[in-house]
Each structure stands twice: as structure tokens, then as C-alpha cells.
C-alpha positions as CSV (number, residue, x, y, z in Angstrom):
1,X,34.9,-31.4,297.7
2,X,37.6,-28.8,298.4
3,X,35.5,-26.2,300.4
4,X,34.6,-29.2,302.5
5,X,37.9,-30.2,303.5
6,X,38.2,-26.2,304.4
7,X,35.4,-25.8,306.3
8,X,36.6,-28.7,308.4
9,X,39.9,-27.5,308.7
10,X,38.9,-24.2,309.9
11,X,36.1,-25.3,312.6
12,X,38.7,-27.8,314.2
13,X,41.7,-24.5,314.0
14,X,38.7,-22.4,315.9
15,X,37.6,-25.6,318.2
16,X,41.0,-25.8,319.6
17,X,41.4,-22.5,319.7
18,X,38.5,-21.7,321.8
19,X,39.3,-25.0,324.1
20,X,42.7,-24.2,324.4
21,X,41.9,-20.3,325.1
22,X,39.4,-21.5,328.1
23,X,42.2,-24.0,329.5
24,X,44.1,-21.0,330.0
25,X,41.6,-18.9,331.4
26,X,40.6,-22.0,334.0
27,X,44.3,-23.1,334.7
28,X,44.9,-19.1,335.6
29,X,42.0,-19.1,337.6
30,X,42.4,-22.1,339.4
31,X,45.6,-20.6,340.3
32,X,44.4,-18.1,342.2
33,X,42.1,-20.2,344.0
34,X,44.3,-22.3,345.1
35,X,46.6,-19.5,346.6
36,X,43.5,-18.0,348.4
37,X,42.5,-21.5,349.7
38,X,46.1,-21.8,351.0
39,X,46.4,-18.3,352.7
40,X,42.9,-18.8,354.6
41,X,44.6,-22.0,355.5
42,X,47.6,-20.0,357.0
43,X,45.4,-17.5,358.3
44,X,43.0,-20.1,360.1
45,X,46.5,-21.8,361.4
46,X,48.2,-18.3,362.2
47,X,45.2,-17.7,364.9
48,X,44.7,-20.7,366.1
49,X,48.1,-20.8,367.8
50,X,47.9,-17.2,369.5
């Protein structure tokens, strides 16, 4: 009964491992799409107005 309760233990530590690892790697992308969305926006403004 023992290596059950291990087993479990150690795929939910690597679950959240793994989920918390891509939530990183999708916040830190997102962040970068979000800066180039908003600089196309400037640039889009930026020559509108000359």
C-alpha cells in the first residue's frame, strides 16, 4: 500500500511541475506578444499622423 501512496505523490510533484513549468513558458511568451502587438500599434499610429 506504501509504493502506491508514492507513486501518487510523485506523478502529482511531476504534474505540477510540468504545468507550472509551461505557465511560465506561456505567461513569458505572452509577454512578448503583447509588447509586439502594442508597438505595431504605435507604429500603425506613429504613421498615420505624418
Amino acid at each position: 500500500m506504501h509504493a502506491w501512496a508514492t507513486f501518487w505523490t510523485w506523478l502529482l510533484v511531476i504534474g505540477l511541475s510540468v504545468f507550472f513549468g509551461l505557465a511560465v513558458v506561456v505567461s513569458i511568451r505572452g509577454f512578448y506578444d503583447v509588447h509586439a502587438l502594442f508597438s505595431s500599434v504605435r507604429e500603425r499610429k506613429n504613421d498615420g499622423s505624418e
